[in-house]
N, C-alpha and C positions, 0 to 999 in steps of 0.2 A: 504494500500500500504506500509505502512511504516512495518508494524510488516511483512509483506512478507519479505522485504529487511534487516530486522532485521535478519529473519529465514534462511532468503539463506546467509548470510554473519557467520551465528551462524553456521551451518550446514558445508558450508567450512573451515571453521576454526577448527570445530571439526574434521573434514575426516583432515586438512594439519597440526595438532597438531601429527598425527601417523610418521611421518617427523619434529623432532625440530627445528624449526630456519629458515623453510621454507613452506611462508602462501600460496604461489601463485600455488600449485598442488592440485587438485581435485581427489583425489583417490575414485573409482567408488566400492559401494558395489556389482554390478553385473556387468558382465563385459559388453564389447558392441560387437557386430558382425557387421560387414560391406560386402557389399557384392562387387566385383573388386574393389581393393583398387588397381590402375594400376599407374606408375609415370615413369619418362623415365628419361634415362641416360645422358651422354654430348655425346652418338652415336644414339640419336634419339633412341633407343632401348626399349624395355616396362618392366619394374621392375613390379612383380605383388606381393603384403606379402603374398598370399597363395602358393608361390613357397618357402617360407622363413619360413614356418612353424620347430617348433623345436627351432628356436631364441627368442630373447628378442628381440624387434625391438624398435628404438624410431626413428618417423619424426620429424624432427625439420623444422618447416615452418618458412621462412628468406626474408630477402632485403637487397641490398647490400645498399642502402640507410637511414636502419635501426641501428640505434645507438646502443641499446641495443643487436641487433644481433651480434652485431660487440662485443660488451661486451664477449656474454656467448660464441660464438664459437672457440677459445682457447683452452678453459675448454672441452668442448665436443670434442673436436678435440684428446685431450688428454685422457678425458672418453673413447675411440675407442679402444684404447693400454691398457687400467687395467688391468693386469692380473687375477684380482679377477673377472674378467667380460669375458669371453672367448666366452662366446655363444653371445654377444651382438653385434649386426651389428645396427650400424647409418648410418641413410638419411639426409643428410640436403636437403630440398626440395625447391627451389627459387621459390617464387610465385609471382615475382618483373617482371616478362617476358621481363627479362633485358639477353642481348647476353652475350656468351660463353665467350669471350675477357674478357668485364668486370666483370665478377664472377671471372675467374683464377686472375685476378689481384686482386681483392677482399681477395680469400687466400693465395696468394701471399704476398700481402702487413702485411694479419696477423700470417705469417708464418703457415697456415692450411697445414699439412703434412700426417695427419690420415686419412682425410676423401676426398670424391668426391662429387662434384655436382651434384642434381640432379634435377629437373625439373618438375612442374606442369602448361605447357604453360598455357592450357584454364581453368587455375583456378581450374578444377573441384572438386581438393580433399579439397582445401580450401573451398567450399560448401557443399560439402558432408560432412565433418566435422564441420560445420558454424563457424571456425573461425572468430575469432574480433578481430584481430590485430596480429601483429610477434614481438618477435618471439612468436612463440607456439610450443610445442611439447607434440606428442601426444608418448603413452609408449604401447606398444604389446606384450600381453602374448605370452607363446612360440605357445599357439592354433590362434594365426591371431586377439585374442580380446584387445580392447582398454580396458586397466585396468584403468590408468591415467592419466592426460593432466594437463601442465604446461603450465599456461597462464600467460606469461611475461618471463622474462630471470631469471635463478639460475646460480650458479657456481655449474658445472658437479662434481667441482672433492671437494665438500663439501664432509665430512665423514659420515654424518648423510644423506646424499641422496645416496653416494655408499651402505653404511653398510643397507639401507633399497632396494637398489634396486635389489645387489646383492641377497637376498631373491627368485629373481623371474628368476634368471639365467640358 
């Protein structure tokens, strides 16, 4: 057990060493496919990534009761406007199935001006991608695949995660 925990810890580090300075993304050597990756708007609406093809996409799964989320979404809020990032559309998705009211005050209170809420009431994409905690964000090729997932919060507008993400723009 131990040398497992050894390997999966050695293994991550090596895939989040290709990003200096930032341990917490798992950069996938193959990509992943998912099949209706579907999330809804603040009009009940259905956001689907296979309509979104051609983007960079990144989900970022949230709580407004979540500390850390409260940290990185500034940052990412701000990643949305980089110029150097033009093709790049962000979801922050609430997985907290906390009301409309309190999310607008949520980026309200953190001055969120870049981005919209959006919504996975019944959980499902939090399953479907087995999330273990928020934030997480998961990163999509411009083909709808998950390349890599950032489990725990970074600062978006570090230079060594634009100057690497831009790559996939």
């Amino acid at each position: 057990m131990r040398f497992l925990l050894l390997f999966t810890f050695l293994i991550t580090n090596v895939l989040a060493d290709e990003i200096s300075g930032i341990t917490n993304i798992v950069i996938h050597k193959v990509p992943k496919t998912y099949d209706n990756v579907i999330f809804l708007d603040k009009k009940d609406e259905k956001i689907n990534i296979n309509d979104l093809e051609g983007n960079l996409l990144i989900l970022n799964f949230w709580a407004t009761w979540c500390e850390p989320c409260k940290e990185e979404m500034p940052s990412l809020s701000n990643l949305q406007v980089n110029p150097k990032l033009n093709k790049l559309k962000i979801f922050p998705i609430n997985i907290g199935k906390e009301n409309l009211e309190k999310i607008n005050k949520f980026f309200i209170d953190l001055d969120i001006e870049n981005l919209d809420p959006y919504f996975d009431p019944p959980t499902t994409l939090a399953k479907k991608f087995s999330l273990r905690g928020v934030p997480t964000s998961i990163l999509f090729n411009k083909n709808g695949q998950e390349f890599a997932r950032i489990i725990g919060s970074i600062n978006f507008e570090d230079k060594n995660f634009i100057n690497w993400i831009k790559n996939y723009n």
